[in-house]
C-alpha positions, 0 to 999 in steps of 0.5 A: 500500500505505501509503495503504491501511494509512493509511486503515485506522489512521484508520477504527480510531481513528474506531471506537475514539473512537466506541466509548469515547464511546458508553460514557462517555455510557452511564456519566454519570448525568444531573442530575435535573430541576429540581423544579417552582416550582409544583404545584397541587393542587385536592383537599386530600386529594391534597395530601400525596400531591403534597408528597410527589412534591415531597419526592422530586424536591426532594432528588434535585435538591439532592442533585446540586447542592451542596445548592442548589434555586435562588438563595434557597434552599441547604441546608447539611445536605442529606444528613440533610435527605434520610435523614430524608424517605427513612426516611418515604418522603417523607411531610411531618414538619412538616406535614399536609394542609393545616395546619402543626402546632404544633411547626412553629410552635415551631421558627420562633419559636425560630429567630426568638429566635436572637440571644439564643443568639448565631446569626444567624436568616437561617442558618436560613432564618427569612424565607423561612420566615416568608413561605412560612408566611404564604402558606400560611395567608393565601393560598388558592392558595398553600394547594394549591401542594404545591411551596411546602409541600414547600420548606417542609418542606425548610427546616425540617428543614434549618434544625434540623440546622443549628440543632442543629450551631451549639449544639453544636459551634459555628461555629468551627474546632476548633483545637489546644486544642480540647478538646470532642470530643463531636462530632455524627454522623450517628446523633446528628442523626437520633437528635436528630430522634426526640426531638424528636418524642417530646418535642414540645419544640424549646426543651428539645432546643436547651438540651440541646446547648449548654454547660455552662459557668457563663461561657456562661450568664452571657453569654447573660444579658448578650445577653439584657439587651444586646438589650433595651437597644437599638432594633434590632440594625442591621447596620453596614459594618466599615471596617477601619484604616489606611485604604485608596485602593482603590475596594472601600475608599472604596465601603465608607466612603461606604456606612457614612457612609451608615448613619450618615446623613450621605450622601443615597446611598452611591452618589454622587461624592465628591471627596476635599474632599467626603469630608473635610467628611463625615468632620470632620462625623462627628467633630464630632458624636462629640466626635472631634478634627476632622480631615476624615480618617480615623483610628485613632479615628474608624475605631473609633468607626466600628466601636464600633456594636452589631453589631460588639458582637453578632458579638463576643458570637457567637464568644466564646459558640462558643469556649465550645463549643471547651472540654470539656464540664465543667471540672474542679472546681478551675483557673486560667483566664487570659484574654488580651484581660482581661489578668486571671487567675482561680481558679475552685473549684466555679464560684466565683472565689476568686482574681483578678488583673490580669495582663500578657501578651505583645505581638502581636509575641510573643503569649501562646500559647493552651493547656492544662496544670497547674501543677506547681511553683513556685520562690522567687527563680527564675534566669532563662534568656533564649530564644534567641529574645530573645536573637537578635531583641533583645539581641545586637545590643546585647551585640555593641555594649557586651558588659560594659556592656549585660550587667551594666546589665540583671543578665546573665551568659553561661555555658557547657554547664557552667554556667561563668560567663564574662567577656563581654569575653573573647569575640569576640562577631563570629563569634556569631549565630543558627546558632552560639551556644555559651551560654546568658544567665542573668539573676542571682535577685533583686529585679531578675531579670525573673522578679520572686521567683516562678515558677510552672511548667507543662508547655507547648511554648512554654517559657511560664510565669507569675511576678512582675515586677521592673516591677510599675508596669505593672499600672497601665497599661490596655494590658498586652499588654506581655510576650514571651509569658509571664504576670506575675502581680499578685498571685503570693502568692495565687497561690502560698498558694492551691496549698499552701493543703491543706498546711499541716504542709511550709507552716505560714503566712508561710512563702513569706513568709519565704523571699522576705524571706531571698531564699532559692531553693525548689523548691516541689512536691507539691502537687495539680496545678491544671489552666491555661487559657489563652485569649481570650475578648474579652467577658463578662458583669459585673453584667448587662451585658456588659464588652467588652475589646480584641482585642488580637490581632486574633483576632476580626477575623479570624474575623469577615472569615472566618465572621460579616461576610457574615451578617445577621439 
């Protein structure tokens, strides 16, 4: 009895297992085949006809591979590429019969001239391209391959919704002060085609997408000249720093010593006396301190080549696509990596400043705000941050002594100055610290006698120095966070400039020579930018600053090293 009982559960899981098999295998949708590699067309006017089929199988095939045809071709705009020909019942756009038409010919010589817009041209398919065309004008079986001219028209189309997105939106994440929100759809993009094809001019419609900055165009100027000012714009390994043992890293350095032509080939043995003898003949040549190993500044003489400069010129022309779409007539614009600070009325700079930021260990943050107020001899109120990381320590060694060389007073919630020595200072750290440390107003306060307020969540502001020597130096990444301002009377007279009855003139003036505390408000608010742009143009050239963050690097390594041209 239980063997028969047994035997009938194991036929019913049996049938059970068969029957859901049968029904997931009625359920999965097969991959479509793989479009032909060549179709051949003896009759031209079957031509398009042929293309046609090729469009339809091409799609359905990339569509349900990621956007991947083969090895060498990969769209990244796959869905639109297959709305466009689905809306034309896959008919050609670029192309008929056996000719390309002129706005084909438009759109491969604009992509060719991407370097100038700061893209790369192989994003675009531009060598593939190049050579299909080449083949379908100059070869006659290439001519009637019908495959061959429907990848063709996949590119193309591929390529300008790519092209379109890049000159929009850039290639660059929006982040937290990303302030273009006008984003491509899906109706924009297939709107953007019709007008193309109303307007049969590809340059108008790209220029039409970008920016509208002052600071944009200037740079694109900048690139323009920078392109004609070289031989070639040559694709070069980055060699990152301090030095690594690995065996990616030291392939990576013989491979750019290579390019430097100091290696007969990257690929061959090199002992570590090999490798040193290479490296002090790379030295020697740049005027280097002859070493044989690799440092810091051979690491960026390395790395100061034209492609790093290009791929610098890239990210900086798409941060420009992160800001509004027009900027507001009047504001202050700071720029971390130039350590300067401008006023900018109606796309002039009426005001400029060397300014001092913070360190890459307490990094100026990135942000947007208005500049609401301003105080004459300000107190300072220290963060518990700088309080915790760097002067407790101190205060807990020598509390009287530490606090009054550096102008330090601790109070209580009530305001109460107290005596330091009288506190046990043991029991005090970063979960338990019932004070606030303020810093006495004068000359010596580190707020110097101005501070200009904006609203921000990183408790940030700009002002003065009581260490104004530091102008003088050529790194001024040298703040916690907040942004000394050289000149701070300009600053200050600029924003009470329209109200001349409250602030007759030398009137700031004089209140700072009394050492008298104002709050300063009522003025119209000015908007603030913050941000980091690493380049810009000056005189037709281009002025490079340092990326003292290492912001660049990081989106290179993340969306430009692997590109090429």
């Amino acid at each position: 009895m239980k063997k028969g009982i047994t035997s009938g559960l194991h036929w019913s899981i049996i049938i059970v297992a068969l029957f859901l098999a049968a029904c997931h295998g009625r359920g999965r949708t097969a991959k479509p085949p793989a479009p032909k590699a060549k179709d051949i067309v003896e009759q031209p006017k079957e031509l398009n006809v042929s293309i046609e089929r090729n469009l339809q199988t091409a799609l359905e095939f990339i569509l349900a591979s990621n956007g991947v045809l083969n090895d060498s071709m990969h769209l990244t705009k796959d869905s639109l590429v297959n709305d466009i020909y689905q809306k034309r019942s896959f008919e050609p756009v670029w192309s008929s019969q056996d000719k390309w038409l002129p706005l084909s010919d438009s759109l491969v010589d604009f992509i060719g001239h991407a370097t100038e817009l700061g893209l790369f041209p192989s994003d675009y398919h531009y060598s593939v391209l190049k050579n299909i065309r080449a083949q379908t004008t100059q070869d006659t079986l290439a001519q009637k391959d019908a495959a061959l001219w429907s990848r063709g028209e996949l590119l193309l189309t591929d390529a300008f919704f790519r092209m379109c997105a890049d000159l929009h939106q850039g290639r660059l994440p929006f982040d937290s002060v990303t302030l273009r929100k006008d984003t491509l759809t899906v109706t924009g993009y297939l709107n953007l085609f019709d007008t193309l094809w109303q307007s049969k001019d590809v340059a108008v419609l790209m220029h039409s997408l970008e920016p509208k900055h002052t600071g944009y165009d200037s740079l694109k100027y900048g690139l323009k000249n920078f392109l004609q000012s070289i031989d070639t714009l040559k694709r070069y390994t980055y060699i990152p720093y301090p030095a690594q043992t690995s065996a990616d890293y030291i392939n990576n350095l013989k491979l750019r010593l290579f390019e430097e032509g100091l290696l007969n080939s990257p690929y061959d043995y090199m002992d570590t006396t090999s490798m040193k003898l290479v490296i002090g003949k790379y030295q020697r040549d740049k005027g280097l301190p002859e070493t044989g190993k690799l440092n810091s500044g051979t690491a960026g003489s390395l790395n100061n080549n034209n492609w790093e400069k290009f791929k610098k010129i890239a990210i900086t022309l798409d941060r420009y696509k992160l800001l509004p779409d027009s900027m507001p007539t009047t504001y202050i614009w700071v720029n971390i990596p130039a350590y300067s600070m401008k006023i900018m009325d109606s796309d002039m700079i009426v005001m400029e400043s060397n300014v001092i930021v913070g360190q890459p260990k307490t990094r100026t943050p990135l942000l947007t705000s208005n500049v609401v107020n301003f105080i004459t001899y300000p107190q300072w109120t220290v963060p518990y941050s700088i309080i915790f990381k760097e002067m407790l320590p101190r205060i807990k060694a020598n509390p009287s002594g530490y606090l009054n060389k550096q102008n330090l007073m601790v109070v209580d919630n009530n305001d109460n100055v107290l005596n330091p020595d009288s506190l046990n200072w043991g029991k005090y750290n970063k979960n338990y610290f019932p004070f606030l440390i303020k810093q006495r107003q004068g000359d010596d306060n580190s707020l110097g006698v101005l501070k200009f307020n904006f609203a921000n969540k990183y408790d940030v502001y700009l002002h003065d120095t009581n260490a104004r020597w530091l102008f003088s130096k050529e790194n001024r990444a040298l703040s916690h966070g907040c942004v000394r301002i050289k000149d701070f009377m300009k600053l200050a007279d600029f924003l009470v400039r329209n109200d001349t009855l409250r602030f007759p003139p030398d009137t700031l003036r004089s209140w700072i020579g009394r050492r008298e505390k104002h709050y300063v408000t009522g003025f119209t608010r000015v908007p603030i930018f913050i941000r980091y742009f690493t380049c810009e143009e000056k005189n037709g050239g281009i002025r490079f600053y340092n990326d003292v963050y290492g912001e660049d690097r990081t989106l290179c390594q993340r969306y430009f090293d692997s590109k090429t041209l």
